[in-house]
C-alpha positions in Angstrom: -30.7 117.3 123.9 -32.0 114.1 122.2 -31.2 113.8 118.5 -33.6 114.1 115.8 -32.3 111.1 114.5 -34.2 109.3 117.5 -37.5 110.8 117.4 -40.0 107.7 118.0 -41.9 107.9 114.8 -39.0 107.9 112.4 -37.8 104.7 112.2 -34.7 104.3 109.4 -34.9 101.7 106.7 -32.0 99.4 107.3 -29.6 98.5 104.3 -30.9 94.9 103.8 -34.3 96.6 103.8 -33.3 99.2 100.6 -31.4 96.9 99.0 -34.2 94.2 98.8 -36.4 97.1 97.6 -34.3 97.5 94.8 -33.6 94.0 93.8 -37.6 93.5 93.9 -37.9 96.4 91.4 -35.3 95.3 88.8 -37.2 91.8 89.2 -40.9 93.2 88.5 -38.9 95.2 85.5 -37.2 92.4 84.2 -39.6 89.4 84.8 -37.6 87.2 82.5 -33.4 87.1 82.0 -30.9 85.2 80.4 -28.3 83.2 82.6 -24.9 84.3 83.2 -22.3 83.4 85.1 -20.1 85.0 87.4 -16.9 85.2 85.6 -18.6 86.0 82.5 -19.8 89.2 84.8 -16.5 89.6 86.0 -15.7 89.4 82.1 -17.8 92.4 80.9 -16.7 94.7 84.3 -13.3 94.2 83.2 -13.8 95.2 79.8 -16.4 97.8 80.3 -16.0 99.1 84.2 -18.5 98.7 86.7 -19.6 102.1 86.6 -20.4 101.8 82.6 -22.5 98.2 83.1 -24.5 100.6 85.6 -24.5 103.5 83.0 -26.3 101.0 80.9 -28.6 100.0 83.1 -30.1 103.6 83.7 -30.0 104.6 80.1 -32.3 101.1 79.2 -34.4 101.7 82.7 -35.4 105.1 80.9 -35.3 105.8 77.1 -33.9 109.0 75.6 -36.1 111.6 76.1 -38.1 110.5 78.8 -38.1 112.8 82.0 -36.1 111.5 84.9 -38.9 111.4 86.9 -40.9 109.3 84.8 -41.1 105.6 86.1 -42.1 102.4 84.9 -45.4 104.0 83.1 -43.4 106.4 81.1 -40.8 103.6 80.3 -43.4 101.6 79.1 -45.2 104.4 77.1 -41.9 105.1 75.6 -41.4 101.6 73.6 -42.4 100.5 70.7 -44.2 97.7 70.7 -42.5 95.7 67.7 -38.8 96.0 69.8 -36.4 94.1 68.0 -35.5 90.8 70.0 -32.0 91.6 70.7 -33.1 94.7 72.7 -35.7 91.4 75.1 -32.3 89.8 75.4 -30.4 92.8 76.8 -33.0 94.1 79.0 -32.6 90.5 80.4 -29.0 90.6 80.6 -29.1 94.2 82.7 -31.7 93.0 84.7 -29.0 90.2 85.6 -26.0 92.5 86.2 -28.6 94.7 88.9 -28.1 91.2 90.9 -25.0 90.5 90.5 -23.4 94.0 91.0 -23.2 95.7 94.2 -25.5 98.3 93.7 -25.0 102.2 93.4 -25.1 104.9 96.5 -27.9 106.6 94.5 -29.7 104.0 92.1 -32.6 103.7 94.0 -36.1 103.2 92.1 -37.4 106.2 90.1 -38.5 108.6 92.3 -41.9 109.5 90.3 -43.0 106.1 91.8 -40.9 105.7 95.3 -41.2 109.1 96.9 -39.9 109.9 100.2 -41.8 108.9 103.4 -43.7 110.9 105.3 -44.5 111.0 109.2 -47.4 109.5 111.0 -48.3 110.4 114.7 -45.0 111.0 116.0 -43.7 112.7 119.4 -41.1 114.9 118.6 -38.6 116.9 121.5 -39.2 120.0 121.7 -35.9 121.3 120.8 -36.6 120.0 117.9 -39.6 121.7 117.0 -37.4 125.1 117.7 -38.8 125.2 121.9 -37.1 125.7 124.7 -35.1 122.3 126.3 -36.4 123.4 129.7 -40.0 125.7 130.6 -39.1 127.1 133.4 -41.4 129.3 135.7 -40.2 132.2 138.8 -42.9 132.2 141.1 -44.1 135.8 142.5 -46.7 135.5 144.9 -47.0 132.0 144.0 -48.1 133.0 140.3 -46.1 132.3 137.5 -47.1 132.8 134.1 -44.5 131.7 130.9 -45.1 131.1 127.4 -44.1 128.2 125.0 -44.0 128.4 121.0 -43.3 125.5 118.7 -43.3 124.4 115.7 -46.0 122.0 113.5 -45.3 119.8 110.9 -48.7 120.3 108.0 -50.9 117.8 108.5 -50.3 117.0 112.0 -52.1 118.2 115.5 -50.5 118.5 119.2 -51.9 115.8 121.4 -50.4 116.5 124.2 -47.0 118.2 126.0 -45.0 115.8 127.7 -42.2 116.8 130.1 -40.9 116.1 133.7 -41.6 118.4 136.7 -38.5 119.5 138.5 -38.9 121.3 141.5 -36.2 122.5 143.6 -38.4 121.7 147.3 -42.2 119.3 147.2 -45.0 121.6 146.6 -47.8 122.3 149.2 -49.8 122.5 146.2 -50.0 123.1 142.3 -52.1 123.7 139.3 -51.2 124.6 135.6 -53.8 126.2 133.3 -53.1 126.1 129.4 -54.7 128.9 127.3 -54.6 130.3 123.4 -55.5 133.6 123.1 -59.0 133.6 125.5 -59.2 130.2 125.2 -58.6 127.2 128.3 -57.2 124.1 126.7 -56.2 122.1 129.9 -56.5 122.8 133.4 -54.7 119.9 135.7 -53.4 119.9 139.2 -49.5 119.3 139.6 -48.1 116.6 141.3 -46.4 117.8 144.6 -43.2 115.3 144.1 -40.1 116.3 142.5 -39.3 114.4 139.2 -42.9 113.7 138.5 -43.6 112.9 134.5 -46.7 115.2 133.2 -48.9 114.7 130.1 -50.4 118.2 129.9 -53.7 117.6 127.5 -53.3 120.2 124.2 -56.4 118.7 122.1 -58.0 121.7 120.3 -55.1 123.8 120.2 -55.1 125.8 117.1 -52.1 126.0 114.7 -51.5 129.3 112.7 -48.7 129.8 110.4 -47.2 126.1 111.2 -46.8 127.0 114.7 -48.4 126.8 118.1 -48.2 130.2 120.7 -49.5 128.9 124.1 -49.6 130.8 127.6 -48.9 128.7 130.9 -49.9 130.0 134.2 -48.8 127.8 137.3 -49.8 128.4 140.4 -47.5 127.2 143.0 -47.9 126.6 146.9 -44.1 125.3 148.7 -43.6 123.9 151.8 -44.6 126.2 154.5 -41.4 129.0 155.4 -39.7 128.3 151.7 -39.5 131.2 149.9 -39.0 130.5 145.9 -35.5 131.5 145.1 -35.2 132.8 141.3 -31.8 131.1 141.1 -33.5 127.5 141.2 -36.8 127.6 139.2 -39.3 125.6 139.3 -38.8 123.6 135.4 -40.5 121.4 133.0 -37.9 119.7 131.3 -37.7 116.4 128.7 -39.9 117.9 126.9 -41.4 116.6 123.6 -44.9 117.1 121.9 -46.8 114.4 120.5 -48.9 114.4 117.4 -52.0 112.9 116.2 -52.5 112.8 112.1 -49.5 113.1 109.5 -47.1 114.5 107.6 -48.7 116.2 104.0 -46.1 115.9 101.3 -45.3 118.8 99.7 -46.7 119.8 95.7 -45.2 122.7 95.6 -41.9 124.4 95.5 -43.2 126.9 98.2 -44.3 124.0 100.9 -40.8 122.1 99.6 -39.1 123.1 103.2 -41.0 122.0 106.5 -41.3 123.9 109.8 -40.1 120.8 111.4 -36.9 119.0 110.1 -34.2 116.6 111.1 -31.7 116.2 108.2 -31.2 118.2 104.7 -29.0 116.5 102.2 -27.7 118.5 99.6 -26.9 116.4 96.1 -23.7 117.4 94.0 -22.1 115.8 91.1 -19.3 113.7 91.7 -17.1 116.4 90.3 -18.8 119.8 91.0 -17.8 122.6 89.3 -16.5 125.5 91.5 -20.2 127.2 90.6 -21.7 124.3 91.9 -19.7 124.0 95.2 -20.5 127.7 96.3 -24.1 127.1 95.6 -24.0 124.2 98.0 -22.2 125.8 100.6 -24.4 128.6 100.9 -27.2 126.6 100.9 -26.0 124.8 103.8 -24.8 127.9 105.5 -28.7 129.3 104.6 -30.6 125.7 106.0 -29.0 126.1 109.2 -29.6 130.1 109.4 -33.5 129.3 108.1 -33.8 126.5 111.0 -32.0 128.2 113.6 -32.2 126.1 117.2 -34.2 123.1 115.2 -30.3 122.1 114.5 -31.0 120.0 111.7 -28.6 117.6 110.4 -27.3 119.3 107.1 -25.3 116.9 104.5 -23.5 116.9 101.0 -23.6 113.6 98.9 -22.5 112.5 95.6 -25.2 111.9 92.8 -24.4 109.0 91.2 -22.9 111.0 88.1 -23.3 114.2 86.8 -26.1 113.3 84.2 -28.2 111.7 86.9 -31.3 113.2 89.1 -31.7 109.9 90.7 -31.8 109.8 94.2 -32.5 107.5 97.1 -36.5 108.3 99.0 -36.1 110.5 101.4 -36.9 109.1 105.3 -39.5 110.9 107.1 -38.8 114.8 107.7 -36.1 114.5 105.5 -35.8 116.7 102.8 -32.9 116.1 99.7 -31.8 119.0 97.2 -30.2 118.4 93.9 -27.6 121.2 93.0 -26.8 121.2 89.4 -25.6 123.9 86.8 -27.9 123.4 83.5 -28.9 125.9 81.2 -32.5 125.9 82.6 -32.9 128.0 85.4 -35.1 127.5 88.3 -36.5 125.2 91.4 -38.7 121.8 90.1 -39.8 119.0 92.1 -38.5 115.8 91.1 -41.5 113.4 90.8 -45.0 113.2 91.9 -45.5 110.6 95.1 -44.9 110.6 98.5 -42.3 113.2 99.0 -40.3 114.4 96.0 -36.5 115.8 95.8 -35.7 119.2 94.5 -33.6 120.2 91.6 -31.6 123.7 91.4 -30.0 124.2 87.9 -29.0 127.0 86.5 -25.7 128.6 84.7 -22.7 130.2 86.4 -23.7 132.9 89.0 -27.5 132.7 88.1 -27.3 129.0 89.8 -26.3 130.4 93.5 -28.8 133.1 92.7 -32.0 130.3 92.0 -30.5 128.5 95.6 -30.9 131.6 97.4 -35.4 131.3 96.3 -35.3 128.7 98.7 -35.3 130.7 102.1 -36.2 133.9 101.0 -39.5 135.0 102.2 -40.6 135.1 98.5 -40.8 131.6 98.1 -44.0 131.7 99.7 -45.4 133.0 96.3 -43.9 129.7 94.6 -47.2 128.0 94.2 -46.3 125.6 91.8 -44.1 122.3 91.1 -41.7 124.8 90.0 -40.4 128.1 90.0 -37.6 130.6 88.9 -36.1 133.2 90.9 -35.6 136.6 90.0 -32.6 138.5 91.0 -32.8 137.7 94.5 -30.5 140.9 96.5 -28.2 139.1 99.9 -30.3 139.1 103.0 -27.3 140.4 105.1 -28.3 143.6 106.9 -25.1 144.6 109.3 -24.8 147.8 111.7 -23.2 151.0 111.0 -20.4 151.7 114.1 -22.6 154.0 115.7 -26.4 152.7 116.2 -29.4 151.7 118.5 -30.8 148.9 120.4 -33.8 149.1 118.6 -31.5 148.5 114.9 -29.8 145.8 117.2 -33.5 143.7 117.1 -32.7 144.8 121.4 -36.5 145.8 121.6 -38.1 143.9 124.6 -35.6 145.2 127.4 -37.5 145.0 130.5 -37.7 143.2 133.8 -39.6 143.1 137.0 -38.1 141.6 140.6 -36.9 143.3 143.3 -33.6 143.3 142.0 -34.5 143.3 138.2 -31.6 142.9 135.8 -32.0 143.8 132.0 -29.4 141.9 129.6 -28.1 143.8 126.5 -26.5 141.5 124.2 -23.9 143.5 121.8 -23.1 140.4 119.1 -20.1 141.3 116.9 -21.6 139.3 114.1 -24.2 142.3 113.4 -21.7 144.4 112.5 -19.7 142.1 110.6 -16.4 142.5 111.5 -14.6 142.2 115.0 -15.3 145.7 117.3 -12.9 147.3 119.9 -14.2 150.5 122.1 -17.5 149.9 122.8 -19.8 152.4 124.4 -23.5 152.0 125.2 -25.4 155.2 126.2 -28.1 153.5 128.9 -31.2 155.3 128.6 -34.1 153.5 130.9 -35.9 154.2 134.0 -36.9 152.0 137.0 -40.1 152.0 139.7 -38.5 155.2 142.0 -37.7 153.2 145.3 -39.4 153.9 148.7 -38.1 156.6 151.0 -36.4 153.5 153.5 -34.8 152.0 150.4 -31.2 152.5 149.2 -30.4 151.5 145.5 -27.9 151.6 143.0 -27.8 151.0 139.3 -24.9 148.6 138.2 -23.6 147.7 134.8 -21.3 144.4 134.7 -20.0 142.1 132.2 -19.2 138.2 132.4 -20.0 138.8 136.2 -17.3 141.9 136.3 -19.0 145.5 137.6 -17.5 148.1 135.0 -19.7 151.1 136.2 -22.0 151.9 138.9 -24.1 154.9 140.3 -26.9 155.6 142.5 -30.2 155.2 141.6 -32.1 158.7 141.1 -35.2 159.7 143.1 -37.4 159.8 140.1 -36.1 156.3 139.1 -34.4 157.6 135.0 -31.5 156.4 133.7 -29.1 158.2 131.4 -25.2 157.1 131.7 -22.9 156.4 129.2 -21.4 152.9 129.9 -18.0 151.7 128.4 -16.6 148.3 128.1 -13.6 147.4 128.4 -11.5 145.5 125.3 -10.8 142.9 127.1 -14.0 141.6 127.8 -15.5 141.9 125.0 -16.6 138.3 123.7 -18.3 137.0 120.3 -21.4 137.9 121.9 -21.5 140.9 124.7 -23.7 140.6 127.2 -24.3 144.2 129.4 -26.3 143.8 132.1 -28.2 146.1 133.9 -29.6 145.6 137.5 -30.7 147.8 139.5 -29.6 146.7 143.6 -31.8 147.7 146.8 -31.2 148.1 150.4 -34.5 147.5 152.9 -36.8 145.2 154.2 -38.7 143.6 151.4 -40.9 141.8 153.6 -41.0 137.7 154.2 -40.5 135.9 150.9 -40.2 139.6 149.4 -44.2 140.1 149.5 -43.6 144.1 148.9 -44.5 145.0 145.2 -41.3 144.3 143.1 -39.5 147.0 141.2 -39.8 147.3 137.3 -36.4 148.4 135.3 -36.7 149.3 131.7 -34.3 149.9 128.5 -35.4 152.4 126.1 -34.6 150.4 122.3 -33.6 154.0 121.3 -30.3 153.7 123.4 -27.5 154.6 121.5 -24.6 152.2 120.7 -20.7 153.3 119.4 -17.9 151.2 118.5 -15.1 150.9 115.9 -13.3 148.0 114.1 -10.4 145.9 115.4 -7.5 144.8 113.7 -5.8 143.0 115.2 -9.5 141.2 116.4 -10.6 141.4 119.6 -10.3 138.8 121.4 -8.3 136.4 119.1 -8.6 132.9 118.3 -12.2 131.2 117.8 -13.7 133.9 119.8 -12.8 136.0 116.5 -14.8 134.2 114.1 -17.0 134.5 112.3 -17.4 137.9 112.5 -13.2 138.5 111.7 -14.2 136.5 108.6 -16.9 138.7 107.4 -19.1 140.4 105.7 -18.8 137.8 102.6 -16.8 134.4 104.2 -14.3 133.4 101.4 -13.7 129.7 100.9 -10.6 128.1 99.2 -10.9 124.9 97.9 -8.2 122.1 96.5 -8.7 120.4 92.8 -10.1 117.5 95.3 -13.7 119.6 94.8 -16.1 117.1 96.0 -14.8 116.5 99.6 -13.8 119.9 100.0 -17.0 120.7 99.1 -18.8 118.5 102.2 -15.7 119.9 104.6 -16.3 123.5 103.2 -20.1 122.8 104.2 -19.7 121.3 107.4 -17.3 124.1 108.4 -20.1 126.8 107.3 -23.1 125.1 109.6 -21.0 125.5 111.7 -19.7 129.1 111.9 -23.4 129.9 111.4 -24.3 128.4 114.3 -22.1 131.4 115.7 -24.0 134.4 113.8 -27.1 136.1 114.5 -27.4 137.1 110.7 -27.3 135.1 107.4 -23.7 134.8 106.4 -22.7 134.6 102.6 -20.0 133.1 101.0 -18.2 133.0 98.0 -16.1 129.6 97.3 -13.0 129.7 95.4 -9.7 128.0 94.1 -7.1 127.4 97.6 -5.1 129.9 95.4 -7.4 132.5 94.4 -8.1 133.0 98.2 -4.5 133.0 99.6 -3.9 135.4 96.8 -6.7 137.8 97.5 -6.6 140.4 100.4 -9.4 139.2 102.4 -9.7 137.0 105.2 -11.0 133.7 103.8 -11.5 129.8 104.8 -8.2 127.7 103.6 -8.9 123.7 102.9 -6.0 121.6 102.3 -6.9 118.8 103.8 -3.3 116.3 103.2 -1.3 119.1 104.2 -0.5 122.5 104.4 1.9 123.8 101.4 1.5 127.6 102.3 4.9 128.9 103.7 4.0 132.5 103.9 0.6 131.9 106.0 2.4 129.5 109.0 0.6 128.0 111.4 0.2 128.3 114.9 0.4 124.2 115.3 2.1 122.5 112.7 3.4 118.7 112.9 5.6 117.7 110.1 8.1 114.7 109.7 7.4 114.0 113.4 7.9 117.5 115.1 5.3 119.4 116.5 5.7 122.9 116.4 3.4 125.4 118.7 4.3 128.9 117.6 4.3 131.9 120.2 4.1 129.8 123.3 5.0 132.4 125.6 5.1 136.6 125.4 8.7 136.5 124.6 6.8 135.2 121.2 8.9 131.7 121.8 7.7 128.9 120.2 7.7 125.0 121.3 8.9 122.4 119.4 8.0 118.0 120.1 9.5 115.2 118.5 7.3 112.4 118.9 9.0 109.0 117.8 6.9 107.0 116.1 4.9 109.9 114.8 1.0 110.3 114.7 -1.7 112.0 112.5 -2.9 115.5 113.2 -6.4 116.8 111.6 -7.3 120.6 112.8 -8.9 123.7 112.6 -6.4 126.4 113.5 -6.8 130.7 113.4 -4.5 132.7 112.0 -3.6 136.1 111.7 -1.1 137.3 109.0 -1.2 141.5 110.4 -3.6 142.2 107.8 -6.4 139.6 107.7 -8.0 136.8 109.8 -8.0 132.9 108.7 -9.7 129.8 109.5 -7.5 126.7 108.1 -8.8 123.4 108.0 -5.7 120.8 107.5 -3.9 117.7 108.3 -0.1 116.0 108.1 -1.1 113.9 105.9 -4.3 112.0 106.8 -7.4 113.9 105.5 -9.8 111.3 107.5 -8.4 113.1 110.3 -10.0 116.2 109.5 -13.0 114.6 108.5 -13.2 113.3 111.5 -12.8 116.4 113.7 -15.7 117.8 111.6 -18.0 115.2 112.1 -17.2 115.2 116.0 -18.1 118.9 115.9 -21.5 118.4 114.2 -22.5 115.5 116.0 -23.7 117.6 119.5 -25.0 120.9 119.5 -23.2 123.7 121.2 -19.4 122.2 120.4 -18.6 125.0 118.1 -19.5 127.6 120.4 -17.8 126.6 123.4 -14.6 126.5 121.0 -11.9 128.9 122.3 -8.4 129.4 122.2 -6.7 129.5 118.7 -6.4 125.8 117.2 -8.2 122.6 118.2 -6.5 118.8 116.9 -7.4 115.8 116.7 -5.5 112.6 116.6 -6.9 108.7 116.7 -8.3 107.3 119.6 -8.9 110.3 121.5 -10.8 113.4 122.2 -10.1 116.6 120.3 -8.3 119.0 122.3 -8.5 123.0 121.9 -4.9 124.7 122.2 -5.5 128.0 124.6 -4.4 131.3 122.8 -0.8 132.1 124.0 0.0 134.6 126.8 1.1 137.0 124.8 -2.6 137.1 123.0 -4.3 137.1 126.4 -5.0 141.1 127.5 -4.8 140.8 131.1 -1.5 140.8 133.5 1.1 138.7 132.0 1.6 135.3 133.3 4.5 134.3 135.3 7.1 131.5 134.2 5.6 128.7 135.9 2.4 129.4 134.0 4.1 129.3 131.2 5.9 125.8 131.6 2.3 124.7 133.0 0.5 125.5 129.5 3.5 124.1 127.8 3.8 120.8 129.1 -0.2 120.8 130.0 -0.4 120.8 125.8 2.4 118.2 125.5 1.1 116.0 128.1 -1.8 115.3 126.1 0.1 114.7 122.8 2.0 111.9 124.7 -1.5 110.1 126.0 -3.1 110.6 122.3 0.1 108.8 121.0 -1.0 105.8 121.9 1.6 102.8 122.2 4.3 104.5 123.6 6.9 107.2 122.6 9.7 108.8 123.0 9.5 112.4 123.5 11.6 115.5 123.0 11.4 119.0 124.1 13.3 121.9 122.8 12.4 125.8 123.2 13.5 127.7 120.3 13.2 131.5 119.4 10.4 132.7 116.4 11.5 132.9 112.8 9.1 134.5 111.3 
């Protein structure tokens, strides 16, 4: 998937580009200055501090009293105009330490004149605009009909669809029709070559709601004798949307979030309180929940202290929230051009409450530059042990093919917690075959048949289906097919068979502890209902890891997960499972961990059934970030550490984030990362794994398999030592 940080229209502002911005601002503010030289600069930072000279310069940009977002107007309608001559002199003197400084992260112009940019024309992928990566159509009779819904940033109006035809043979022939509702927006013919680009016209499509429903019918002719298998459809893929018009900045707190976005930066204080790092957290965790397959690039940043509101101007779809505790409550734009940043304040728990205003549906009544949220309840909703399809959002469970097959995805994350013993009670019905056909009904998982009966006469299903422990999986997926015997004509040309679900199919299943399976497979749902973060006195960066870590176990849930950030102590303490950060090093003896590297020595714990562990010396020794799992017989952890080299971690976090899918095709229990080479996930060890034990050669195999890939990542050469010892826990 491309990344929304090269859509076409979105060019970024270099550095040289910003920074001349700003110099040509503190010019136009100070036209006039008083020389001084270099060390006499170096002077005053060494008796005041950089930061201070800056701390000047703000508080004489903007007078006590006047609002942040004021500018150069409300400076200047601030003064007095008989200013004593000393206060000429100093503006001159600041305006000549803006030069000669380096300038601040943050210290961008005002924002009430400099607002963020907004988009013009742009073509956008469609996986960014929440569509599919690939429109793909199964011919029947050479009809195929498939719809496509995307997003639409306000102001703008699809142009066209742009994508690549991929077609598993040449077509004899082919034509596409567009329609809305009863409406025909485009009607072309398709090209008959394989890897073909298309620009499908979509002029007069109408957006409702910020979003765009269309239908697509293709009809499609092969090569005379092919019949169209469903394994290999026929796809539209590279596909992006472009735009004609642009991007309407928001003016109020309720049009503050667009449909369409490619990065979120969340603003903290250098030093955020504890209040002020959950309230970040879960907005992170929220943004990426509210976005969903968009997969917009969330971030924390510093402000430039904890009395500023001063931020840099947005790029276009960019959106920045300032998180602050204040004694005034509630969600304000900052300034009144282009696109403005948003401050949340508020005091102690009522400042995570006013964050949560921003993606609950009743932010749609917040018609104004600001707002304040009333007791807003958590938008978690998990399943009781024994429910329905239909309270499983399983409601459109139907199929037609002449071997349809129905998918029934059982997600542990809607229960919240990790499930053993689950039983579905399949209650459906299918068109009743033909007297010459044979059939059966089949239930499978991950490609496994766990039950399977002969279809009835009258074509009703009613069988209880149970599936086994050890396939269960984050996510489920029981799949029902029903399979024929008979001549089904060339190209199968006899009417296919239709198979539904009823919604009102009954579900049972109880909790696991130990969870099943173990490792990342566990989480989030082990974690849950309320994810518990502990955090180091080192607030700010745990605060961006703690963030990073919670996009990306949200990634992995189909409902909104909360959290509730904490001292590293507080959650150790506490009887719940809960996120550890301790980034330098791990200092908790009575929570070990499955791969530890210490001094040197590289422990892997439980690295066969007999519950042995592994031990490598690597001389010279190298850094270790991770993320490992842990289970202490009572709870589940996630623990996010290093041996000493916290850029390690960071690291290993940022290489997560930067493609989609890499947290969900985690598994096993632990994955590392060293310098100069790919992270590497550590496979659960036999003992975890449910099915027959492995023999002793695949036990040496996994063993040195792991250790072989600690000698490549220690780059330069080592010497390496192996000893097998028994557990000590």
């Amino acid at each position: 998937m491309l990344s929304p940080r090269n859509w076409s229209a979105a060019p970024q502002l270099s550095p040289s580009a910003t920074e001349s911005t700003r110099f040509g601002l503190a010019a136009t503010e100070h036209p006039k200055g008083i020389e001084i030289s270099g060390k006499q600069i170096r002077e005053l930072e060494a008796s005041r501090g950089t930061h201070r000279l800056r701390e000047v310069l703000y508080s004489r940009r903007r007078p006590h009293g006047t609002a942040a977002g004021g500018g150069p107007a409300a400076y200047n309608a601030a003064m007095k105009p008989s200013l004593p001559r000393r206060l000429a002199a100093l503006a001159g003197l600041v305006a000549m330490l803006i030069l000669a400084a380096p300038p601040a992260p943050h210290a961008a112009a005002d924002p009430a004149s400099n607002g963020g940019a907004v988009i013009e024309a742009p073509t956008i992928p469609l996986p960014n605009l929440g569509g599919p990566s690939a429109i793909e159509f199964y011919p029947h009779r050479e009809l195929s009909v498939t719809g496509l819904t995307f997003s639409v940033p306000a102001g703008l109006n699809p142009v066209s669809l742009n994508a690549i035809l991929e077609s598993p043979v040449n077509l004899r022939y082919g034509n596409l029709t567009v329609t809305q509702d009863d409406r025909t927006i485009s009607r072309m013919e398709l090209p008959t070559k394989d890897q073909t680009p298309l620009v499908i016209p979509l002029a007069g499509t109408k957006v409702t709601g910020n979003s765009v429903s269309l239908t697509l019918t293709a009809t499609l002719l092969p090569l005379d004798n092919y019949c169209w298998d469903p394994l290999t459809p026929i796809r539209l893929v590279n596909g992006s949307i472009t735009f004609a018009g642009g991007e309407v900045a928001p003016k109020t707190v309720a049009d503050f979030l667009p449909p369409v976005i490619r990065k979120l930066t969340i603003f903290v204080p250098p030093k955020p309180t504890q209040q002020e790092s959950d309230a970040a957290v879960q907005l992170a965790a929220a943004l990426e929940d509210h976005y969903g397959a968009e997969n917009p690039q969330v971030a924390v940043e510093a402000l430039y202290d904890r009395g500023s509101t001063v931020v840099d101007p947005s790029q276009p779809l960019e959106r920045q929230i300032i998180i602050k505790e204040g004694p005034d409550k509630g969600l304000s734009l900052q300034g009144s051009n282009g696109v403005p940043a948003l401050l949340i304040s508020g005091a102690g728990d009522e400042l995570t409450n006013q964050t949560r205003l921003l993606t609950d549906p009743s932010v749609k009544f917040a018609l104004g530059p600001s707002a304040v949220g009333g007791p807003l309840p958590n938008k978690q909703k998990l399943a009781a042990d024994t429910t329905t399809l239909e309270q499983l959002n399983q409601n459109s469970l139907s199929a037609e093919d002449l071997w349809p097959d129905v998918s029934i995805s059982l997600d542990q994350t809607r229960w919240g917690h990790s499930l053993q013993h689950l039983r579905v009670h399949v209650i459906g019905s299918h068109t009743p075959l033909p007297n010459n056909f044979g059939g059966e009904v089949l239930a499978s998982v991950a490609g496994q048949t766990i039950n399977r009966w002969p279809a009835e006469a009258n074509g009703t299903i009613d069988r209880w289906v149970d599936i086994p422990d050890r396939l269960l999986s984050r996510s489920t997926s029981l799949s029902i097919k029903v399979h024929t015997t008979g001549d089904a004509g060339h190209c199968g040309e006899y009417l296919p068979i239709t198979l539904k679900i009823d919604p009102k199919s009954e579900v049972q299943t109880s909790r696991a502890n130990p969870p099943i399976p173990k490792g990342f497979p566990s989480i989030p749902q082990s974690l849950m209902p309320r994810i518990q973060i502990g955090i180091t006195d080192d607030a700010f960066n745990d605060t961006v890891r703690a963030a990073q870590i919670m996009v990306g176990l949200q990634q992995l849930s189909v409902v909104p997960l909360a959290t509730k950030v904490t001292s590293l102590k507080q959650a150790i303490d506490s009887r719940d499972p809960a996120v550890l950060i301790s980034a330098g090093a791990w200092p908790v003896q009575t929570i070990p961990l499955p791969f530890n590297a210490e001094q040197g020595s590289i422990t892997i714990e439980g690295a066969d059934a007999g519950g042995e562990s592994v031990s490598l010396t690597l001389d010279p020794s190298i850094h270790f970030g991770s993320l490992q799992t842990a289970y202490d017989g009572h709870r589940s952890f996630l623990i996010a550490t290093s041996n000493g080299a916290p850029g390690q971690l960071d690291e290993l976090l940022r290489w997560l984030a930067a493609e989609p899918g890499r947290w969900s095709q985690l598994d096993g229990r632990e994955i590392i990362s060293v310098p100069g080479s790919e992270p590497i996930t550590v496979a659960n060890p036999p003992s975890d794994v449910v099915v027959k034990p492995p023999t002793q050669e695949d036990h040496y195999t996994w063993v040195w398999w792991v250790a072989g890939w600690v000698v490549v990542a220690a780059v330069g050469g080592g010497v390496l030592l192996y000893r097998a010892r028994r557990n000590s826990v």
